[in-house]
Each structure stands twice: as structure tokens, then as C-alpha cells.
N, C-alpha and C positions, 0 to 999 in steps of 0.2 A: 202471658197473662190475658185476662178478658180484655177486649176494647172497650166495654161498659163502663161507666162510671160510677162512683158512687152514688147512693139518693141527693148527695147533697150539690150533685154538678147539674143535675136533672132539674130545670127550673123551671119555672111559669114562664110560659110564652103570654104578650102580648098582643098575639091576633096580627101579628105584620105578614107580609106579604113575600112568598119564597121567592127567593134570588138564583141568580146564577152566576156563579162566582168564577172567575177565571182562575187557571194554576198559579198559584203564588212560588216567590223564594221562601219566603216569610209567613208564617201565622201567626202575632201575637195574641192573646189569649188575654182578654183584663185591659180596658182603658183608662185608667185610672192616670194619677199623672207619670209614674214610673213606665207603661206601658204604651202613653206618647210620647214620651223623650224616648223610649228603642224605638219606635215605628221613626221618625225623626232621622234618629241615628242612622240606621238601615238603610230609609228612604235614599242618605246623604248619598252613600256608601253604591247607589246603585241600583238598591236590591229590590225587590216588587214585592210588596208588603203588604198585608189584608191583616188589619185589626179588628178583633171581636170581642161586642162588649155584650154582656148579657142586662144592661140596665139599658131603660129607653133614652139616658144621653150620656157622654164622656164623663167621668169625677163623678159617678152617681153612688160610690164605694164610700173607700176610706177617704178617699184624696177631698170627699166634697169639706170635711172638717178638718182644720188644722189651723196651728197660731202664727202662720203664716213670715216665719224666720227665716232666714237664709242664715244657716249654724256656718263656725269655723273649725269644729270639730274639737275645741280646745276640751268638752269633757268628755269625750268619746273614748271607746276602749281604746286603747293602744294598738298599735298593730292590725286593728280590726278591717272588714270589710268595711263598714260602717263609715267607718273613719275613711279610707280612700276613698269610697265612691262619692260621701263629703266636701270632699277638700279639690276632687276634682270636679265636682257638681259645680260648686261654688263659683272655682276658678271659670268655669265657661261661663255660666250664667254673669259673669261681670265681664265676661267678653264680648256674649249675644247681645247683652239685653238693651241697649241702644238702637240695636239694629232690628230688633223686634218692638221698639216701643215700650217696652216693659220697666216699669220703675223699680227704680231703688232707693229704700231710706236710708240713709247713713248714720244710724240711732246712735249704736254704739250699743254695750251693756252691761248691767252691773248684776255681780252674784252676791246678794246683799245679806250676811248673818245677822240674826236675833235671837240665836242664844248663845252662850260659851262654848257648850260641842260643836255648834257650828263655826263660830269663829277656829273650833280647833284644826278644822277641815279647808282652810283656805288657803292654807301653804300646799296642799297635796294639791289644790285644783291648779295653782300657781306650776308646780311644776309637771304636771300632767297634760297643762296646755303647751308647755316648753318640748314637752318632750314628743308630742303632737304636735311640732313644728308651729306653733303659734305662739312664736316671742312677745308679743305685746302685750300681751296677759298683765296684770301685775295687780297688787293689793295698790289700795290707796286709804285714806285715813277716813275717818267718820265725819270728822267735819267737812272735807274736799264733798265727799256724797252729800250732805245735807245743800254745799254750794249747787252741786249740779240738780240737787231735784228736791227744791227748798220746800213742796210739799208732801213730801215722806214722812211718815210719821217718826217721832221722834224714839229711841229705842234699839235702834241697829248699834251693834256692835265691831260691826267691820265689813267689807267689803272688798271686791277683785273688779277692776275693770277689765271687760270686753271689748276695746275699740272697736272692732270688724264684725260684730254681729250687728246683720244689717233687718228689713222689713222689706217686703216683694209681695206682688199682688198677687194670691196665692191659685187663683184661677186662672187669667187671664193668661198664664206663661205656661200651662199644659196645651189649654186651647193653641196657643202659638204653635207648642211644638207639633201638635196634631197636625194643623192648618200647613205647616211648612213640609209635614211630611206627604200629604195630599196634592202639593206644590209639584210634587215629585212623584206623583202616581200611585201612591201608596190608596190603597180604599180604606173606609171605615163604615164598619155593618153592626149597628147598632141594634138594641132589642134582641139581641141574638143569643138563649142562652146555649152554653155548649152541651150534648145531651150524649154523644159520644164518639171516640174517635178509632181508627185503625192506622195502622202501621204495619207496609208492608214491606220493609225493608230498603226502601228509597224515598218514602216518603211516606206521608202522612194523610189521609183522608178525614176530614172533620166535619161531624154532621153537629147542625145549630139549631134553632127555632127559626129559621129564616132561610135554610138553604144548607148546601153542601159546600166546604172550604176543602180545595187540595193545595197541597203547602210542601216543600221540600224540607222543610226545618220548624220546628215549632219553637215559641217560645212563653212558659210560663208565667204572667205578670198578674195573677189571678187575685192577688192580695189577698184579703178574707176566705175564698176559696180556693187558694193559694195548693192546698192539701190536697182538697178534692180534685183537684184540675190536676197535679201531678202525678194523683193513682194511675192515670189514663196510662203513663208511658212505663210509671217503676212503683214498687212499693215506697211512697213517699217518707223520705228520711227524717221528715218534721211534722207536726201537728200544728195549726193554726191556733191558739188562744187566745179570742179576741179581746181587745182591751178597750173599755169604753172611757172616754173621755167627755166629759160635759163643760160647757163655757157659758160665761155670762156676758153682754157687751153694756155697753153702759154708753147713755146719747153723748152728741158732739161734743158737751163741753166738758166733757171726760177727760179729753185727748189733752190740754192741755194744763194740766196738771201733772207732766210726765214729760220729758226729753228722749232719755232711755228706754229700752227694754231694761226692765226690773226682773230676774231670775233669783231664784231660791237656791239654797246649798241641796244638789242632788243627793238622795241616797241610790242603794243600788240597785232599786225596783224601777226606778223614775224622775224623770227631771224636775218634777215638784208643776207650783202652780206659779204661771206665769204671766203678768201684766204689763202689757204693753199695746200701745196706739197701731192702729190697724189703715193702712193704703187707704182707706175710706172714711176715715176721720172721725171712729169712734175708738174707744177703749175698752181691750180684750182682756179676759182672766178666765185662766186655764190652762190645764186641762185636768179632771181629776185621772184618775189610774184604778179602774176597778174591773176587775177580771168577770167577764160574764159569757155567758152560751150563744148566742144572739147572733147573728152571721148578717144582719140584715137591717134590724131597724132598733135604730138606736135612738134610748127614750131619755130624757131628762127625769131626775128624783128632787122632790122637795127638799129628801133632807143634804144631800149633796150642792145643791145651786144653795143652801141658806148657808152651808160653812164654805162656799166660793164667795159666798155678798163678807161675810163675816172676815174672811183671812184679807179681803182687798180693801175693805172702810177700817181695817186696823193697819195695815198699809199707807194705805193713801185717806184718812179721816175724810174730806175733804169729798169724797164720791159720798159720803151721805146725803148729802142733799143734791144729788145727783139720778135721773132716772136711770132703770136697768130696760131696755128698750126690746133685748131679746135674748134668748135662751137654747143653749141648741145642741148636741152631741153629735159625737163620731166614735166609730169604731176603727181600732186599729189593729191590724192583723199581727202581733209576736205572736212567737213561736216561744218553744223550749229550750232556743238554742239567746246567747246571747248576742249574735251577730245574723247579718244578713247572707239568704244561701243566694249565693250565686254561681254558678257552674253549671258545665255543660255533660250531657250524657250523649258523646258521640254515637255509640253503638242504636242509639232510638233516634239522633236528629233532633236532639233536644235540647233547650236551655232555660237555668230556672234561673228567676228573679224574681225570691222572695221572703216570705218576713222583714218587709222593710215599714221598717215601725215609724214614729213621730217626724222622724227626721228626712223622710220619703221627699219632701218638696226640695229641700238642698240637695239629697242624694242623687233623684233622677236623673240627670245627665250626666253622671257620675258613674250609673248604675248600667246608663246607656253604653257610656264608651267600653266599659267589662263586657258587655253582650257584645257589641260590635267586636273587642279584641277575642272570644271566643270563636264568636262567628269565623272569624279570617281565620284562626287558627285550627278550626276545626271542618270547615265546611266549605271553604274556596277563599282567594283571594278577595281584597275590596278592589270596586271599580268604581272609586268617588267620581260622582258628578262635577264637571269642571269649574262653571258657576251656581252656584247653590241661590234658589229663588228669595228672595227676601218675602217676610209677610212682615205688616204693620199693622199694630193691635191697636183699637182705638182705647184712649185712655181713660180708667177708670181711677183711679188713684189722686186725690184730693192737693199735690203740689203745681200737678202743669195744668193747665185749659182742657176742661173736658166739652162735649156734646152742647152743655148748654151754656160754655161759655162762648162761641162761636158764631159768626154773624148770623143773624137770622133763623134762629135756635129753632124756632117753629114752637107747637102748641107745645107743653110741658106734661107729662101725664103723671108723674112720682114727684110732688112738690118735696118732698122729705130726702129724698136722693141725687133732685137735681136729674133725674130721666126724662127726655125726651121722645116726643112717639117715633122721629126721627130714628132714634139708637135702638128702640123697640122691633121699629117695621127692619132697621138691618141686621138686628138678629135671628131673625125670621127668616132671610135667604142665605144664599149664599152656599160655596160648600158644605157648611157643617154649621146649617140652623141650629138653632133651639130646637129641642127634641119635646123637651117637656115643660114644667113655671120654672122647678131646679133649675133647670139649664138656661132658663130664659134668665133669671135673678142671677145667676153669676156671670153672663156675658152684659148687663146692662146696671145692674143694683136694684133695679126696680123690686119694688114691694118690700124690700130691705131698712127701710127709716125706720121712725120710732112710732108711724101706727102700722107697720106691719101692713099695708096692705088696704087697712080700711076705708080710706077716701080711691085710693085707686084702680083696686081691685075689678071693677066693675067695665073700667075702661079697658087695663088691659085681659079681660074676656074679650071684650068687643073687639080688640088687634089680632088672639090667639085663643078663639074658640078651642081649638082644638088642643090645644095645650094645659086648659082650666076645666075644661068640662072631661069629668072621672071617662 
């Protein structure tokens, strides 16, 4: 086949500056957070690892949007990809995440009915989590719901409790894994879109916006260009169809009005629209599910964000007099297939990790260890590293002592977020600064509160000219 890619792998360079890359084990393809947990994985494993993102910072894809859940897979297809790399996502992630600093809420959640058909659906989700190895599942009564989340609106008909669906800071723990895998020598070459590659039967030669990557193995994590990135090696067995998703957030005193994550009876396009309190101490709803062309920028609709205000103040009544502080979408990469592809195409030195839809932030290490157990199987043994580096994320997440609780906090620059120029100036160094404001706003919060940016917008130009000026 041609090593060309399609027009749609062919991307805008940003004007960076060409590198000179050394021969990797590893090229992963897509930084998103699926594609730091492999680089991670990899790194652990030994392996000399060069990840390439074509956005100017990490999570600039799908991964920057998401309701930021740590799923237990209990409504997952059965049997699926999905479901494993899930349930082993998860399982690590409550084993790292200590050791990385990374929080957990321990919400809990509920799959709450409001009509009769819906009620009639709650015995199948009961035994679909059972048989998804998630015994704790169970219906509970309408009154017990009204005890746990006394401002619900009145009108439910039944209910399933989810004990183990938890809330995880939906940034801060890709950043980790990146950071740990960098710990381990792994590089990351941002700005770099992939424009073509060859294969000559040992390996792989990838030219970027930024340089030439040679790689003995490649691995596909391209998410949204998911398709395009796997022409390069085979006629790609799936299509990407992006799915946008739009969310509303609602200011602090949202949060409390909610214990739980609050989930809908799914049908079988989509997990519905969800509400629940977000690591940062506002109140999330979302996501919608609308199939659109868009591989890139993904815009909020009027009429969509008014039937998200509309389904969440019939909900929870009690957000009406509550402001809506910001509005925002994601695009997420499904396919035509109902599960996620993962496999390997030994005969090219190949491995694909993708269509990983909503459930991407639980899956990824999940998704990681599949890549890792192909890699070994297909490409050499692992040679894990003996002691593995620890990284410590400073805490963003609104239960322990962040930046500005801490002696001598310094000036304050985000009054709305509680940012510090402290937290600001060290996301600015470091191995993997801030690339961009994107990037700067989810390692710090800044410009995140309920004016968006308006009082301190100005200061932080003055920290990261080069991050705010176009």
C-alpha cells in the first residue's frame, strides 16, 4: 500500500521547530489519555517510547472533554473489550492513585427511572451488572433515593444503586501517566502532526511536522483520527464517527445539592445525560450524543445546552436559581463497531487502540495493559524496570489542601479557582509544561471559575505570553 496518508492525517503544522528523534522501541501515535497510559505502560515494561501528538499539548482531542467517572463496567456490553479494559482500568487506577496523588470520590451512583418503561429496565441493568461481575448492584426503593438525595425532584419511580462508581480528576491522572512514563525515558513531541509513514519490514519510519520518528513498532491511539492514522499501515477495518457531546457546569453551590452521581436508564445509542459534582467543586450535566462530521472543533448549540438546563432543573428543581458558569463540548471518536478495537497486526509491527468512546478515562490503563500483553506477545519479551519512579501530581481536587491552602500561598492570580501565580509559574516548567491556555487551565484550573477568565485573564498573559497571544 502507499505510505501516504489520507488528507485527513495531513494536518497543520504549527510552525515548531524540527527535531531529531532517536530510534525508538515504541511510537505511539495520539496523546490523548489512552495513549499516556500505553506510553506509561511501555515505559514501565522497559521499552524506549516516543509519543506523538499532533495538538500543541497532551488531551487537546477527545480526552480534553469527559464527566470525568471512574465506570465499573456494571452497564457495559458483556463479554466486551470495553468491559475488560474497564474493569481492569479501574482496578489499577485504585491501586496507583495514592501513589500518584490522584483523588478519588467515593460518590457512589444511582440509575434513577422516570417513567414505567424505564422502571421496566432496571431488573436487566440489575442483572447485567451481576453478570459483569459487579454484585453490588441492586434496586433500592424511592423513598431510600429521596433519603440519599433529598433534593431530587420529586417523580422517580425507581432506582438501582451503584456503590463503586467513583469521581477522579479527569486530567491531572493522563498528565501523571505521561509524566511517569517520561520518568523512564520515554519522550513526548508535541505539535507534531503525523503527515506520513513507511514500513520496511523491521520497522517503521514516521515523518511528523517536527521531525522524523523511527520506531520498531507502532501503536495506533489516534482517537478521532483513529481511521486515518491506521490507512498508513492496512486498510482500516473501522471508520471513526464522531460523537459530540455538549455539557453545562453549574457554580459551586451546585455541588451540594447531590451526594451521588445521578445516571439515567441507558438505551442503546448512549448512556443518557449525566449529573453529577465534579473534583473541582462544581456540578456537571452531560453529555448529549449527536453524531456529527467535525474531527476537530467541537461547538456548543443553543438548542441543545437549553434541553441540558431543562432535563437538570426538572431534576434537581433547586439549580434554578443557581448560575450556569460555563458551557463546553467534546467529541468522541465511536466507530461502527459496538466495542473497542484493540489488536495487533504483527506482519506491519502494529497495534491499534481504538474507538474508545466515553468510557476512555476508566479504560485507559485497562487499555494500556492489552497493548503491553500484545506487545510481549507479539514483539519481544517485557524487561520491567525494577523500581518504577513515582510522580506526585499537585492537587487539584477540592477534598485535600491545594496550592493556596499552604503556607505562604503567595499572590493569588484566579480568585474564582483558588490559583495561585505559584501553581501557574510551575506549570510553565518542568518536563511537560503547559504547551498552550488548554493546557495551562487543566494543570492549574485557572481561568476555569464562574468569570471565565475576566478579572484574570490579563495577569495570566503577563505569566505566559506565549501561551495567550494567537
Amino acid at each position: 500500500m502507499s505510505s501516504r496518508p489520507s488528507d485527513g492525517t495531513r494536518l497543520a503544522s504549527h510552525g515548531a521547530a524540527s527535531l531529531t528523534i532517536e530510534p525508538a522501541d515504541v511510537a505511539i501515535i495520539g496523546a490523548g489519555v489512552v495513549g499516556c497510559a500505553i506510553a506509561r505502560a511501555l515505559a514501565l515494561e522497559g521499552l524506549s517510547v516516543v509519543l506523538i501528538e499532533r495538538g500543541r499539548d497532551i488531551l487537546s482531542g477527545a480526552s480534553k472533554a469527559n464527566s470525568a467517572i471512574l465506570h465499573t463496567g456494571f452497564d457495559a456490553p458483556t463479554g466486551s473489550v470495553e468491559l475488560r479494559a474497564m474493569q481492569a482500568g479501574y482496578d489499577e487506577y485504585l491501586a496507583i492513585h495514592e501513589s500518584l496523588n490522584l483523588p478519588l470520590w467515593k460518590t457512589g451512583a444511582h440509575v434513577v427511572a422516570w417513567t414505567e418503561t424505564e422502571v421496566a429496565k432496571l431488573d436487566a441493568i440489575v442483572a447485567k451488572a451481576r453478570a459483569n461481575g459487579v454484585a453490588d448492584v441492586a434496586r433500592i426503593e424511592v423513598a431510600e433515593l429521596s433519603r440519599r438525595e433529598p433534593a431530587l425532584a420529586r417523580g422517580a419511580l425507581g432506582a438501582v444503586q451503584v456503590p463503586r462508581e467513583f469521581l477522579i480528576d479527569p486530567w491531572s491522572a493522563p498528565l501523571a501517566y505521561a509524566l511517569q512514563a517520561m520518568a523512564h525515558g520515554a519522550r513526548v513531541l508535541r505539535d507534531a502532526a503525523v503527515t506520513a509513514a513507511r514500513f520496511d519490514g523491521d520497522g517503521w519510519v514516521i515523518e511528523t511536522s517536527r521531525g522524523m520518528v523511527r520506531a520498531s513498532v507502532v501503536v495506533n491511539a489516534a482517537g478521532l483520527f483513529g481511521d486515518h492514522v491506521e490507512a498508513l499501515a492496512r486498510t482500516s477495518p473501522f471508520a471513526i464517527r464522531p460523537r459530540r457531546g455538549q455539557f453545562l457546569v453549574y457554580d459551586k453551590p451546585a455541588a451540594a445539592l447531590m451526594q451521588s452521581i445521578l445516571l439515567p436508564v441507558p438505551n442503546e445509542r448512549t448512556k443518557g445525560i449525566v449529573l453529577c459534582r465534579t473534583v473541582y467543586g462544581n456540578l456537571l450535566v452531560g453529555p448529549t450524543a449527536e453524531e456529527v462530521d467535525e474531527r476537530e472543533n467541537a461547538t456548543t448549540t443553543e438548542d441543545q445546552l437549553r434541553m441540558l438546563r431543562e432535563v437538570a432543573e426538572t431534576r434537581l428543581p433547586a439549580l434554578r436559581d443557581i448560575q450556569i458558569t460555563a458551557t463546553y463540548a467534546g467529541l468522541r471518536p465511536a466507530t461502527e463497531r459496538q466495542d473497542y478495537v484493540v489488536e495487533a497486526v504483527p506482519d506491519r509491527r502494529w497495534i491499534t487502540a481504538c474507538g474508545i468512546r466515553s468510557t476512555g478515562l476508566t479504560a485507559s490503563l485497562g487499555v494500556a495493559a492489552m497493548v503491553r500483553a500484545l506487545y510481549a506477545s507479539h514483539f519481544g519479551p517485557p524487561r520491567p524496570v525494577p523500581t518504577p519512579h513515582l510522580i506526585r501530581m499537585p492537587n487539584l481536587a477540592e477534598d485535600r489542601p491545594r496550592g493556596i491552602d499552604g503556607p505562604a500561598p503567595g499572590a493569588i492570580i484566579c480568585h474564582c479557582e483558588g490559583v495561585t501565580r505559584r501553581e501557574i509559574e510551575a506549570a510553565l516548567i518542568g518536563p511537560l509544561p503547559a504547551a498552550d491556555l488548554g493546557g495551562l487551565k487543566r494543570r492549574t484550573r485557572v481561568m476555569m471559575g464562574r468569570c471565565q477568565g475576566f478579572y484574570c485573564a490579563a495577569q495570566v498573559a503577563a505569566l505566559a505570553p506565549k501561551l495567550v497571544t494567537p
